[in-house]
Structures are given as C-alpha cells and as structure tokens.
C-alpha positions, -999 to 999 in steps of 0.1 A, spaced: 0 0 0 30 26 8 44 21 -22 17 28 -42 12 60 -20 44 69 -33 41 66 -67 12 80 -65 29 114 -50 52 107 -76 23 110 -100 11 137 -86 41 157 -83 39 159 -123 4 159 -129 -9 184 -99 -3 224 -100 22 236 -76 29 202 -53 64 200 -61 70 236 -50 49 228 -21 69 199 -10 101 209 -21 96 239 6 103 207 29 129 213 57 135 177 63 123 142 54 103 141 84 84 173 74 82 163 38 61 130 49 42 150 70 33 175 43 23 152 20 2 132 44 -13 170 46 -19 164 10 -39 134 11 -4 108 5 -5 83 35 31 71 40 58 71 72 91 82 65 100 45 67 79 32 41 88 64 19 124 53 23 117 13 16 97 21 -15 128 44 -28 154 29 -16 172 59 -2 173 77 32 179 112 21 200 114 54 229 99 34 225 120 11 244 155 9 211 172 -5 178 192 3 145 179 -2 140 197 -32 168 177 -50 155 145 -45 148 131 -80 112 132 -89 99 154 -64 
C-alpha cells in the first residue's frame, strides 16, 4: 500500500499544480512526509524510504533535490 502511496505522490508531483513547490519547501524528510500526508499521501518516513530505496539522510542534499519530487 506505501508504495503505491508513493508513486502516487510521484504522480502527482507531475500531474498536480504547484505540489512539487509545495513539497520541495520541505525542511526535512520528516516534514516532507508529513506534508504530504497534509496532502492526502499516506506514507511514514519508513515506508517512503523502503519504496525508494534511499534515506535522504545519506545523502548531501535538500529535499527539493530528490529526484522526482
């Protein structure tokens, strides 16, 4: 079920005006899950980070530069 959540943001990301600004204004991975759970996308951190295989922790990024989002 997470996973499909994700895709679906992933989806919606593309497809739905101004939700990757929205999220991209993110701060963290914790408060980019919690946006989009804002948003109607019903995912933990967790499960976002199973279903991309990443933990943007390791990664020397923002939110914003996650691919796809």
């Amino acid at each position: 079920m997470a996973q499909q959540e994700v895709a679906r943001l992933f989806r919606g990301a593309q497809s739905v005006p101004g939700l990757r600004e929205k999220l991209a204004q993110a701060q963290n991975l914790d408060h980019f899950v919690q946006m989009a759970q804002e948003c109607g996308y019903q995912f933990t951190v967790e499960e976002w980070q199973k279903a991309t295989g990443f933990a943007v922790e390791e990664l020397k990024c923002n939110v914003s530069e996650i691919p796809g989002i």
